[in-house]
C-alpha positions in Angstrom: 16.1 -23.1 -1.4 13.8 -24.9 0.8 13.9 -22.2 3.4 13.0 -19.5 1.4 10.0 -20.9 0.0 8.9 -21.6 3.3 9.5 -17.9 4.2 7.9 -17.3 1.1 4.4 -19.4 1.3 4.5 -18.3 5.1 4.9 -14.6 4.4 2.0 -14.6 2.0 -0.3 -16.7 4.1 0.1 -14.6 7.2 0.0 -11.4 5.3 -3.4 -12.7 3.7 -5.2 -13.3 7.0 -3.9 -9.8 8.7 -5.1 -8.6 5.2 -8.7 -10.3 5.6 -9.0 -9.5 9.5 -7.3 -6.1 9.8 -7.5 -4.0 6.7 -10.3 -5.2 5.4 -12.5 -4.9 8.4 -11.6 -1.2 9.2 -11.9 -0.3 5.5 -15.1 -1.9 6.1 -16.3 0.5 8.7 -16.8 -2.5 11.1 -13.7 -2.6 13.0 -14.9 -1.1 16.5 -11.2 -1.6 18.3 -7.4 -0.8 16.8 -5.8 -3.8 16.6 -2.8 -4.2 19.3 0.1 -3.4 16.8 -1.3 0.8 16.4 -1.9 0.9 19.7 1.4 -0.5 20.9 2.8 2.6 18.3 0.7 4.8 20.0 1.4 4.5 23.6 4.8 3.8 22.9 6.1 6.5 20.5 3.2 8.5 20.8 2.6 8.2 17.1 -0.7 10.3 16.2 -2.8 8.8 13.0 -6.1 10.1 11.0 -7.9 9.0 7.6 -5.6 7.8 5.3 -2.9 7.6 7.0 -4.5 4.7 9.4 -5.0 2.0 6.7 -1.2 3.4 5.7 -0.4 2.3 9.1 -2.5 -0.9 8.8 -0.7 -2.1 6.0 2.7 -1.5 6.7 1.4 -3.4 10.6 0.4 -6.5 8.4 3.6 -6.6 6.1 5.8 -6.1 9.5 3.5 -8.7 11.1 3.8 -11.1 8.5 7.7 -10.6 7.5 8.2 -11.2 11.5 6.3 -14.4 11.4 7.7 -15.9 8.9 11.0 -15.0 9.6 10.9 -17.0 13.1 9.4 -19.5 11.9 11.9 -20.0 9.1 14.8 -19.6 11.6 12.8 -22.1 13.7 13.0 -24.9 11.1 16.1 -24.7 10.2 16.8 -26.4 13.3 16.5 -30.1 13.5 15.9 -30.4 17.3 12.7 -29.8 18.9 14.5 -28.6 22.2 16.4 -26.0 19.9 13.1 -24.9 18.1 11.0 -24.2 21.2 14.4 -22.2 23.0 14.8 -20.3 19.6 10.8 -19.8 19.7 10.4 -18.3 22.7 13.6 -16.3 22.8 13.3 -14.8 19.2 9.6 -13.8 19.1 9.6 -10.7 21.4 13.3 -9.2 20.2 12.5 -9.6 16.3 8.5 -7.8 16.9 10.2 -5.3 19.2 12.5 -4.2 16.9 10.4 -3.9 13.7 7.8 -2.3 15.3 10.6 0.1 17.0 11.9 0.9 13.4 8.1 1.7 12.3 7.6 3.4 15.6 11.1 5.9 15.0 9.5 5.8 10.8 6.2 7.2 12.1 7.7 10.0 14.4 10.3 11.1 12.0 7.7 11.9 9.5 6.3 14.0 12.1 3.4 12.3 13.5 4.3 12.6 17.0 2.2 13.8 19.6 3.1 17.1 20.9 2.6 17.2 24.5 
């Protein structure tokens, strides 16, 4: 029970901040650079977005964002050793972003926003 109100309280704090930072800011106008998540999509799975469909995009980035941090970091805690939690750390991170950002990636082109070259 413990665990998944930590996932919980940590989901909704980091999906607050990306919500504050992120969306926010390019709703806002004042966003002058994409943040690294849409241009990862885009140079990876040549993913093409316009208008509406880009603060789409930054919302599903901050819930994949946010479910990704707080899933580590609740896998992280269950451990009890510190030597456990930094191996687990740093050999979690990159597979578990890589992965949801591929699914949102294959997502993205299947709906037939792909580039065509």
């Amino acid at each position: 029970m413990h665990e998944l109100i930590l996932f919980g309280m940590t989901f909704l704090f980091i999906f607050l901040i990306y919500e504050l930072f992120i969306v926010r800011k390019e709703k806002k106008g004042k966003s002058k650079k994409k943040p690294i998540e849409v241009r990862y999509l885009e140079a990876r799975y040549k993913i093409v977005v316009k208008g509406t469909q880009y603060r789409r995009l930054l919302n599903i980035v901050s819930v994949v964002s946010a479910f990704d941090i707080a899933l580590i970091v609740t896998l992280i805690m269950i451990t009890k050793s510190f030597i456990l939690e930094l191996v687990l750390g740093a050999c979690l991170t990159f597979p578990i972003i890589l992965i949801s950002y591929h699914i949102v990636g294959k997502y993205y082109q299947k709906k037939g926003m792909k580039k065509h070259v």
